[in-house]
Phi, psi and omega in degrees: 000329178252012159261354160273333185278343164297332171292298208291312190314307191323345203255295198321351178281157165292306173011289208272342194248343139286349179265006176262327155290335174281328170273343172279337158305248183342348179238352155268328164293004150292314191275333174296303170333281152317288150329301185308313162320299192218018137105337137220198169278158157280322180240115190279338164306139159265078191272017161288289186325283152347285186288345174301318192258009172241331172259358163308282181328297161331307203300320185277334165317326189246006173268340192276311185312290191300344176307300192263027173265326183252048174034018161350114160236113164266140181295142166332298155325264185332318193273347165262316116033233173329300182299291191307314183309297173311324190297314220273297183317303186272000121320283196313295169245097204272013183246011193218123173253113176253093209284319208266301198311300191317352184277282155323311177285314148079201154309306178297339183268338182277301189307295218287348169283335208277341201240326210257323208299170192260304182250048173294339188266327198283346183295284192320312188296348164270338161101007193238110205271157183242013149203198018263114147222153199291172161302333166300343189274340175268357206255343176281284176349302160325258178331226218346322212270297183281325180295343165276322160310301168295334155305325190291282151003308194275310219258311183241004173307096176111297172319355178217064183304071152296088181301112155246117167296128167258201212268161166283107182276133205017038155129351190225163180289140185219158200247140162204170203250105217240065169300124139210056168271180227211106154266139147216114148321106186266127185246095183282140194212139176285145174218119195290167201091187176229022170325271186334282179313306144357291190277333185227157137285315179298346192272125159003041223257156153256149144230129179225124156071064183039032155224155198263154169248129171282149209233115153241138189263124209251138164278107179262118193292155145211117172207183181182144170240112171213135163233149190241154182246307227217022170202169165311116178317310212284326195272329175293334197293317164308324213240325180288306170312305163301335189258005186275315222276011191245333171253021156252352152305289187320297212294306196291334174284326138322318180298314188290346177266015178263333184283015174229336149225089177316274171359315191269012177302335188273342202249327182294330162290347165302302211279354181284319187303305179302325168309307195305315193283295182326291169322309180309317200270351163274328173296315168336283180305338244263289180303317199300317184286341195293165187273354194256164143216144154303046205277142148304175198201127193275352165239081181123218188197138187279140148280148166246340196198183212204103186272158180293194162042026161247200183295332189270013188269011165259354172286172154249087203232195189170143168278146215071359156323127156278139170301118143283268151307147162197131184030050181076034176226126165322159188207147177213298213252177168287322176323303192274334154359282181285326190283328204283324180322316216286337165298314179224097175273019169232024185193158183200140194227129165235143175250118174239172183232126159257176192318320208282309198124345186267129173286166192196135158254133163212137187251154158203185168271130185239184179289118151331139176015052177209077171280351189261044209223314191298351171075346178290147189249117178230155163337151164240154187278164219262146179273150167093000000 
């Protein structure tokens, strides 16, 4: 019973019901978007929400097992901390998740108080401690942290090409790809001291070597803000997933190194933050150079997307494919487009062009006197 009612507590935090408001904000100005954009949504679902609450949930089920299988802990002072920090970011900033700073700042804020603060002793005396945990136990946070990331990232990164139009490049409208999806993460965790028991009688306590741990499930943030412009979304998302999980190897190579000098755990966390940025910001430059945009285009007409559960998710289409043809009639615009469908309204023949430059026919059966229907997202034609 009190290891349900320690379970239970996770939903009682603010946290966990601002960061659920934040991604239901946020997946409705997508689908708002959207409608504005191409006349409806590509995903008509508030599919941020879904995964928040099923691949959060999966994700913290195996971390927590491993969490309290190598007795993993944080100080009180860290998880308040963190939960204020976090409350504060996602207020403040409600379109940008910074899950790793936060982690970091922190940490640099648990150390430096635990050595620094002026009222560290009226803390204690409050039951609310800011150790003994070794440095190595944040530098494991990291390492869970890229490895979770990279897991996420490898698996739905891309998989859900939600397109928006931006501003115009040279003279035509251009499309680009926007992630900003948000996990929280239920995380179980130890937290030394008798604070919790102190406030409850009823909570949870371990004694390992003769001190108690309090069992608390922790709100863990994992999110990442990226927009692709100028390549296949799924292949940068891959290749961003390989260089996470790789800095969670150095981060786990960082642990072992605490076991000889600990003191450098705050600084070794710098150096993961600054690895982190970098990765961002070279994929970042990486797309900024590339020759392709998601551009309009004067011979044919661009997919940008492809919506689900229709007729075209049985093509061989893909965003940035150019349209030439439909059904043998030349196309330039979404209009002649729709005119051409409108010649055979129960079957579509398309001449595509893809990102490579190589032609392709690809066919399907579309809804009987229903073309607009058929799921493919092209550019709308501009009024005036």
């Amino acid at each position: 019973m009190r290891t349900f009612i320690a379970c239970g507590s996770y939903l009682l935090q603010p946290l966990v019901w601002l960061a659920i408001l934040r991604v239901w904000l946020t997946s409705r100005a997508r689908i708002k978007s959207e409608r504005h954009d191409f006349g409806s949504a590509v995903y008509g679902d508030h599919f941020e929400l879904r995964h928040l609450l099923t691949q959060g949930i999966l994700l913290g089920l195996g971390l927590s097992l491993i969490n309290f299988l190598i007795g993993f802990s944080l100080p009180i002072m860290w998880i308040i901390v963190y939960e204020v920090l976090a409350f504060i970011t996602l207020i403040i900033l409600p379109t940008t998740v910074l899950p790793l700073t936060l982690i970091v700042v922190s940490t640099l804020i648990t150390w430096w108080g635990s050595n620094y603060i002026p009222i560290k002793p009226n803390l204690s005396a409050a039951g609310l401690s800011f150790g003994p945990v070794a440095g190595a136990n944040y530098l494991w946070l990291a390492v869970m942290f890229f490895l979770l990331l990279g897991h996420w990232v490898a698996h739905y990164g891309g998989r859900f090409t939600s397109p928006k139009i931006y501003a115009k490049q040279r003279g035509k409208r251009i499309a680009g790809y926007p992630w900003r999806e948000l996990l929280v993460i239920p995380m179980v965790t130890l937290v030394p001291g008798d604070w919790f028991t102190s406030q409850w009688a009823f909570w949870p306590v371990f004694h390992i070597q003769g001190q108690s741990f309090a069992v608390l499930v922790l709100p863990l943030l994992l999110g990442l803000r990226f927009t692709i412009f100028r390549q296949a979304p799924q292949l940068v998302y891959r290749r961003l997933a390989k260089q996470f999980v790789w800095l969670g190897v150095v981060a786990a190579a960082f642990v072992g190194w605490t076991t000889f000098r600990p003191q450098d755990s705050p600084f070794l966390l710098i150096v993961l933050l600054v690895g982190y940025a970098v990765i961002l910001w070279r994929a970042k430059r990486y797309d900024e150079h590339q020759q392709f945009w998601y551009s309009q285009v004067d011979d044919g007409v661009r997919v940008l997307a492809i919506r689900p559960r229709t007729p075209a998710v049985k093509m061989d289409l893909a965003a940035g494919d150019i349209i030439l043809e439909c059904n043998h009639r030349p196309i330039n615009s979404e209009t002649s487009f729709y005119e051409a469908l409108l010649a055979n309204p129960a079957y579509c023949h398309l001449r595509v062009r893809d990102m490579n430059g190589e032609l392709k026919m690809t066919e399907t059966a579309i809804y009987s006197g229903a073309p607009h229907e058929i799921g493919i997202v092209l550019f709308r034609d501009q009024e005036g």
